[in-house]
C-alpha positions in Angstrom: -64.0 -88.8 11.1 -61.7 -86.6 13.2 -60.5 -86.3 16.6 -59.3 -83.8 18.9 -56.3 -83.5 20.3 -55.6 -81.8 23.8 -52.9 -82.6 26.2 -51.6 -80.6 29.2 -47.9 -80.7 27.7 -48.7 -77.5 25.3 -50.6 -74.4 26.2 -54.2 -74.3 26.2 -56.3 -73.0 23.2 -56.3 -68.9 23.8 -60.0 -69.1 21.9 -62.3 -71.3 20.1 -60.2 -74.1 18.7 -58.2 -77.5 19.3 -54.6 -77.9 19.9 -54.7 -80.2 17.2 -57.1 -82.2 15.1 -56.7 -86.0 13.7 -58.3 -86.6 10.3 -57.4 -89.8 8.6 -53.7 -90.0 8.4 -53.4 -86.3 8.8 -52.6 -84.6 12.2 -53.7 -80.2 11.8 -51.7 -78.6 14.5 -53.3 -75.1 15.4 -50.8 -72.3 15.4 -48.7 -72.4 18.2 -47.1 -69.3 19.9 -44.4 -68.8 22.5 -46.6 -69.4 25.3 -45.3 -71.9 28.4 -47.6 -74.7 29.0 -47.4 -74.5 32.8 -48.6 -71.3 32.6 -49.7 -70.0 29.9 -47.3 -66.9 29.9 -45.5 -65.7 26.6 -41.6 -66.4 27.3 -38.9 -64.1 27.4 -36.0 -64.0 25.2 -35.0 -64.1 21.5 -36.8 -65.0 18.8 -34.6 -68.4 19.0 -35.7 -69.2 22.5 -39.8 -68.2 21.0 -39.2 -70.4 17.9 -38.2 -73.2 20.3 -40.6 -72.9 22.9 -42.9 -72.9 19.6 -41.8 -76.0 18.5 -41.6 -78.1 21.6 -45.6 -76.9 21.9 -46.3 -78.3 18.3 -43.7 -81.6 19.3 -46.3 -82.3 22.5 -49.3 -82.3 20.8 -47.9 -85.1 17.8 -47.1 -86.7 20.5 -50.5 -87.4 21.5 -50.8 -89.3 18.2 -47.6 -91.2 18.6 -45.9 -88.6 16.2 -42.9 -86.8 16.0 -41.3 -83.7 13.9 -40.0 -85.8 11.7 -43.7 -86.2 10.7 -44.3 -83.1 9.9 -44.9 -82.8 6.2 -45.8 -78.8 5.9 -45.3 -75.4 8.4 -46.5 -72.3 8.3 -44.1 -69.8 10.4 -45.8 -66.2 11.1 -43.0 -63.9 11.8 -44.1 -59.7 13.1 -40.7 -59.2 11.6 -39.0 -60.7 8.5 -35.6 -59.7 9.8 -36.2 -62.6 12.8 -35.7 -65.0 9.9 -32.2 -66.1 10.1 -32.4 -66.2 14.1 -35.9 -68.1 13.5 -34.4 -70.3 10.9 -31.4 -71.1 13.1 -33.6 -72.6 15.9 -36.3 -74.1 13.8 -33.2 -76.3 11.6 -32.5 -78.1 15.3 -35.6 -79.9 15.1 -35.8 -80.6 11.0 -32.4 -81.6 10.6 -33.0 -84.1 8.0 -35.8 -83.8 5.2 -37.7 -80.8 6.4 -40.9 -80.2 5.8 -42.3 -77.8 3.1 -42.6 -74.6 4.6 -44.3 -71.2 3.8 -42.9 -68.3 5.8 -45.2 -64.8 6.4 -44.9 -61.6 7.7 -48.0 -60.2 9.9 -48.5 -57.2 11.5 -49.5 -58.7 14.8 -50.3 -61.6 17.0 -52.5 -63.2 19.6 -50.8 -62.0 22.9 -48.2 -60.0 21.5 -46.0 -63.0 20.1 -43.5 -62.5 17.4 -43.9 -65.6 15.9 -46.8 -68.4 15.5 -45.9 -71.8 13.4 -49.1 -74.0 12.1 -48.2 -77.6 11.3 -49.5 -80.8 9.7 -47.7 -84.0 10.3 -49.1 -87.8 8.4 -48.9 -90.4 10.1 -48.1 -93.8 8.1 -50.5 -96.6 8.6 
């Protein structure tokens, strides 16, 4: 069985999917860019300020689910530009301080709204 998680605290979907999906133990955060929940506009700034805006999205919808990063068991970060990685990495390490998750990082040639970064998650939740 799953369920779907929405909450006002992270951006609406930008097409046909969920913020988040429950299955089992397992919370599926959708990618997540650097939009502002309030409303909906990509931020300004660095790529530090996007990968935190980023994060704080994927942080409000496990909270939903009573979860929080630490969580998270696997990301995927999408990066336009490999060259963001050490800025991207800087930011991302302030909310994995201890036992990060796996994590696959990729390089894409574009995304939804013109973001320069989108990070997937999936968090498991102990019973």
């Amino acid at each position: 069985m799953k369920t779907v998680i929405s909450t006002t605290e992270a951006p609406t979907a930008v097409g046909p999917y969920s913020q988040g999906i429950a299955a089992g133990q397992f919370v599926f955060c959708s990618g997540q860019i650097p939009l502002e929940p309030d409303t909906g506009t990509l931020i300004e700034g660095d790529i530090r300020h996007q990968t935190q805006r980023v994060l704080k999205n994927i942080a409000a919808v496990l909270r939903v689910q009573g979860l929080g990063m630490e969580d998270v068991v696997k990301t995927t970060v999408f990066l336009t530009d490999l060259t963001d990685f050490g800025e991207m990495n800087s930011a991302y390490t302030t909310f994995f301080p201890h036992d990060p998750p796996a994590r696959s990082t990729i390089q894409v040639a574009a995304l939804p709204k013109g973001a320069n970064i989108e990070i997937e998650a999936i968090a498991f939740k102990l019973s």
